[in-house]
N, C-alpha and C positions, 0 to 999 in steps of 0.2 A: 463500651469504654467511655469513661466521661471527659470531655473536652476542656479545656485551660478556659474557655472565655464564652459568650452566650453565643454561638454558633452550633452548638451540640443542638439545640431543640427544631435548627434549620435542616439539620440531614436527615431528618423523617419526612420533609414536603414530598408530594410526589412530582414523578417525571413531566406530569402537564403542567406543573408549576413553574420547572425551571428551564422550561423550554427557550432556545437561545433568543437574542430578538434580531440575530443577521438570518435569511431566509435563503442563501445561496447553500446549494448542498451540492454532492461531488459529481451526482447526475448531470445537470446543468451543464451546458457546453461552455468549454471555455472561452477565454478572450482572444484567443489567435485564429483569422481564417485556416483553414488546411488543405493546402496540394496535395497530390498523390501521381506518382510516375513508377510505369514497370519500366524494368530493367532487366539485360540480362549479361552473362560477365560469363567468363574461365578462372577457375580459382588451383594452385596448389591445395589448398586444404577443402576443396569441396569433394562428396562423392562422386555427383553430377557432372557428365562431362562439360553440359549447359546448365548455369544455377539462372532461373526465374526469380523474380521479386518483386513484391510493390512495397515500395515506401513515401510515406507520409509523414508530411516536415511543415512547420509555421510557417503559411505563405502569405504575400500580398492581397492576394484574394482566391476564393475559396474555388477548386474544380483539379482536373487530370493538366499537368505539367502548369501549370501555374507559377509564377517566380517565387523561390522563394524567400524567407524573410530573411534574407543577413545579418541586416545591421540589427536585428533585435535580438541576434545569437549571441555566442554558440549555445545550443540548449543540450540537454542530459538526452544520451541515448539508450535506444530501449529495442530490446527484438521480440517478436511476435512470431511463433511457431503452435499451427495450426492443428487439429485433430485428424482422423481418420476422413480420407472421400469428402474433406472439407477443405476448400482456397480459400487464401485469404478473402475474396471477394466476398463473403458468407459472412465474416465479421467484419466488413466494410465500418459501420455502424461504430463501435465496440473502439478499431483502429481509430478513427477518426475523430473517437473523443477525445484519446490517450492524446493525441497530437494537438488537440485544441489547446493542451493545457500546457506547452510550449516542450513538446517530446520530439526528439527523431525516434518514428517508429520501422523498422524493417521486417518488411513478413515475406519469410522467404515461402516459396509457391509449388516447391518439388514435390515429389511424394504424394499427390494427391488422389493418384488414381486408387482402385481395387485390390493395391494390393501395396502396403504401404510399410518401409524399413526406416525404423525408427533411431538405428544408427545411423544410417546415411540421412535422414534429415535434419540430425543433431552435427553431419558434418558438413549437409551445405548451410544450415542456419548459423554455422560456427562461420564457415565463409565469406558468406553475405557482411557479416559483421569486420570482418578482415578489411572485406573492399570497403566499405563503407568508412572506415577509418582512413585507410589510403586514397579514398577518394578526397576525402576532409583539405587534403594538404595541394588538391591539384588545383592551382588556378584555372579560374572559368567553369568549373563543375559545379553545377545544382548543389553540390553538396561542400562546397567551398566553405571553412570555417562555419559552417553548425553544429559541429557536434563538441560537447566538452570532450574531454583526457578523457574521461571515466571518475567511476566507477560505473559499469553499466546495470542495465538489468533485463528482464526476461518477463516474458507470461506466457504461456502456455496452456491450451484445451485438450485436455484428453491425452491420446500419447503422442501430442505435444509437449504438454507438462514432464512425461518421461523424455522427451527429448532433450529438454533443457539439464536434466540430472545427467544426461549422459555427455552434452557440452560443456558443464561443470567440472568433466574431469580434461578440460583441456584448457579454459579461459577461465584465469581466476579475477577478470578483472567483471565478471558478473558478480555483483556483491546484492542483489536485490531481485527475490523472484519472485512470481505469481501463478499458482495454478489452478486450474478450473476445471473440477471435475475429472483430478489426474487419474489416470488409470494407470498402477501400480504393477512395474515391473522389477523391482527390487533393487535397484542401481545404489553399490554401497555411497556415491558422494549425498544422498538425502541425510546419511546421517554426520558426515565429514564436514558439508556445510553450515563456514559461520557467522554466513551474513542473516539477511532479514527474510522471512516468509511469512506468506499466506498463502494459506490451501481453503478452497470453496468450495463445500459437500451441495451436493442436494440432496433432500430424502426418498424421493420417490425416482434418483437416476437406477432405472435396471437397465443397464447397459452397464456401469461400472460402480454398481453399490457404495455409498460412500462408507462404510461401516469399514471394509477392506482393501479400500480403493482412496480416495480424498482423507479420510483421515488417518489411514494409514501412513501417507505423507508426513502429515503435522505430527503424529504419534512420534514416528522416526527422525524427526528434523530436533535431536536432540543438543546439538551443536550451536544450532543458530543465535544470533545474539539476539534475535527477537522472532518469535512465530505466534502467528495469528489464525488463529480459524473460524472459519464461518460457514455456517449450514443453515440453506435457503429451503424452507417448511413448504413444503407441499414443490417444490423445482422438479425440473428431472432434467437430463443430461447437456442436453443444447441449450439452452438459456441463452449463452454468449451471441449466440447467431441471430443475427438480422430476423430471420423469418421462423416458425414453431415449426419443430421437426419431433415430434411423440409428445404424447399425448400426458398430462397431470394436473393435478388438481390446481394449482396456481396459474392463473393466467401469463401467456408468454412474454406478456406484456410487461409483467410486474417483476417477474423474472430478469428480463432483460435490465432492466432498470435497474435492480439490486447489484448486478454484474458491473454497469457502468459508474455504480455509485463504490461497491468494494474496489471492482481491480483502478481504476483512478486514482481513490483516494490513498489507496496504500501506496502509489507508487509517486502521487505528490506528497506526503506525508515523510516517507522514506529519502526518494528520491531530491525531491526538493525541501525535502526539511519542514515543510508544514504540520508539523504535529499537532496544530491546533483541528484540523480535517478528521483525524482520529474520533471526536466526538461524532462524529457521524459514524463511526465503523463499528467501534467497541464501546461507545460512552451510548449516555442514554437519548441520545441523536437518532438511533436506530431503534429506538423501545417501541414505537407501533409498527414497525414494519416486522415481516415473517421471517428473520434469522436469530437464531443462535448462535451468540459466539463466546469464544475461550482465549486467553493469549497467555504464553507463559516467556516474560523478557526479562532478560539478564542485565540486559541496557534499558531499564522503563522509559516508558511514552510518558506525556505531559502536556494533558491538551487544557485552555482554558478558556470560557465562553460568554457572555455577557449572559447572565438571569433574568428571565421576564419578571421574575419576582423572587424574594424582595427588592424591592425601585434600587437599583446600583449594585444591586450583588453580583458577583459572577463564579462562575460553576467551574471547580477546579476538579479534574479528571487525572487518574493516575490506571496504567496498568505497569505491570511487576509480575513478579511470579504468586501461583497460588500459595497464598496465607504466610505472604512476604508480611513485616510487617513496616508499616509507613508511614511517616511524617513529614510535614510539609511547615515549611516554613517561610515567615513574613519577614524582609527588611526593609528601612526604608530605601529612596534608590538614591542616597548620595550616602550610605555605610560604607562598612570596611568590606573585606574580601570576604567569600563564603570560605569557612574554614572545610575538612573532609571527612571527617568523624561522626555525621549525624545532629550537628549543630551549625548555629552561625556563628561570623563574627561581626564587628560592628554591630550590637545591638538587635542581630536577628530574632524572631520572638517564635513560637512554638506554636502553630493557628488549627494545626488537628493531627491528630494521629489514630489507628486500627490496624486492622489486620484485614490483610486483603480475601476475599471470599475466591470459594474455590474457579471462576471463571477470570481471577488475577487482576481485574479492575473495581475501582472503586470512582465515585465524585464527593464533591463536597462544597458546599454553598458558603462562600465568604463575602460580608460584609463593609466595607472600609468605612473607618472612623471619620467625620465631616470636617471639612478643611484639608482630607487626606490625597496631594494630585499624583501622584507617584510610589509605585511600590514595586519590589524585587519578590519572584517567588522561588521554592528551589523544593525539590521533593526526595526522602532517602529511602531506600529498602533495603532491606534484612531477612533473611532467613536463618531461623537458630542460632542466633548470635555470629553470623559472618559478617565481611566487610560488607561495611554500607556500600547499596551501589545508586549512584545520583544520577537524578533525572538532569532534562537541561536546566540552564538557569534564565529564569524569562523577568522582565522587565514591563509592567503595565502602567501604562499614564491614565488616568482616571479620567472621565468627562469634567 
């Protein structure tokens, strides 16, 4: 398709071209030390007559019961439930990032032994999250004003991941989940759900194939306002964990890495609203590393990222659904309102449009005119003539 203006002959450059020039990726620990304290409680809604737990909150300084950080609260909470013969201790690593990047995380600890019920873990992790609420409001508690209202969210390893489907059918104030390497018990809320997902395959898990297993998730998460997937080439089953536990072609190393850079970024991206982090996940932020991925959103992402070249251009990212198709548009940033029809008002101007390819993301390299310190962007999709559905609307001040 030919483009309104000379930017058409820039979305042929390749990916090494328009590599971002910020160098901080979702890997990278965040800017918050992080505490971690067990706990244990009596809950009405747990199975467990005794529910165990560690959680992991922004602290003053980094180590086990550490104070923690108040006054830079209250931050978005999040629950972590574990896989099979595996405590949280195992993803010590994985936790601890999530929390760096200003998370309450709760990973409840039951169920760990030989012989593991993945209902009852789905109702002490329902638990944990109860108290953890109710503890929000007790003065003098560790957990005194940290955590937001909600909306919360979840990740999940293995039949973990089925745990959370099954928590799903009791708290709907989980609007955002994460699964890794779920292993697929057929829980009807996968397809009821319609918040945001990501399901993480690996290719070489034989322990729970992701052909039948992890993608079967994303397959069935037909509901969701936004689902992501991503399949780690040459992984197998644990990745998430601290230490290599079976054996595959990928290094555990590299493995592990991709875990902390997926389940992070989706859950600041989502959670915290940074959809510029998205370029790392779905955009071409991720082109040399070993995954594949697909996203098909109802709500499109809209990440945008400074270009190492051409000198001042920056890389405008959209995913949608496949072969949505999409237009993105410029205003300046003192016009009128975006109007909802696929166009703007005040002046808005038409900077590129296609048809999104079958893994529903596309980028696109813009330009700004010299003299130009401010501009609005806003992105629409379509399929077969339905209502456009709009990205956010973001605001750029130029160097």
């Amino acid at each position: 398709m030919t483009l309104p203006n000379r930017m058409s002959s820039l979305g042929l450059i390749s990916s090494l071209l328009v590599a971002p020039l910020c160098a901080q990726v979702p890997e990278d620990m965040g800017p918050y030390p992080v505490g971690m304290r067990s706990v244990s409680f009596q809950h009405s809604l747990a199975s467990a007559i005794t529910v165990t737990a560690d959680i992991y909150y922004p602290a003053l300084s980094s180590g086990n019961n550490t104070p923690p950080d108040q006054a830079g609260g209250p931050y978005p909470f999040s629950s972590f439930l574990h896989g099979y013969f595996a405590p949280p201790s195992f993803y010590d690593e994985l936790i601890t990032h999530i929390a760096s990047y200003g998370f309450v995380v709760a990973a409840v600890s039951t169920q760990t032994g030989l012989f593991q019920s993945i209902i009852a873990q789905a109702h002490d992790g329902h638990a944990l999250m109860h108290w953890c609420d109710e503890r929000n409001l007790i003065p003098g508690h560790f957990l005194e004003g940290m955590l937001l209202p909600g909306p919360w969210s979840a990740v999940g390893h293995s039949n973990g991941a089925a745990a959370i489907f099954d928590l799903l059918a009791w708290e709907p104030r989980v609007r955002t989940v994460v699964s890794t390497e779920g292993n697929w018990f057929g829980q009807s809320t996968v397809g009821q759900f319609q918040g945001s997902f990501l399901s993480i395959g690996s290719s070489e898990d034989t322990l729970a194939p992701f052909s039948t297993n992890a993608r079967r998730y994303y397959n069935e998460a037909q509901s969701a306002r936004r689902r992501v997937w991503a399949l780690i080439e040459g992984g197998a089953h644990n990745g998430s964990l601290d230490f290599p536990f079976g054996g595959s072609s990928l290094p555990h190393s590299t493995q592990h890495r991709l875990h902390l850079r997926l389940i992070t970024g989706f859950l600041r991206g989502e959670v915290q609203r940074d959809e510029n982090t998205f370029y790392h996940l779905v955009g071409s932020g991720i082109n040399a590393e070993p995954v594949t991925r697909e996203g098909d959103c109802a709500q499109p992402i809209f990440w945008i990222q400074p270009a190492a070249f051409p000198s001042g251009g920056q890389l405008l990212g959209v995913m949608g659904r496949p072969l949505d198709e999409l237009r993105l548009f410029q205003a300046s940033a003192g016009s009128g309102m975006w109007s909802s029809h696929g166009s703007t008002g005040g002046g808005g101007r038409l900077v590129h449009e296609t048809v999104l390819p079958s893994i529903g993301s596309t980028e696109h390299i813009w330009v700004p005119h010299p003299g130009l310190d401010s501009v609005r962007f806003v992105g629409d999709c379509s399929t077969s003539g339905a209502p456009w559905r709009r990205t956010r609307r973001v605001q750029l001040d130029l160097p």
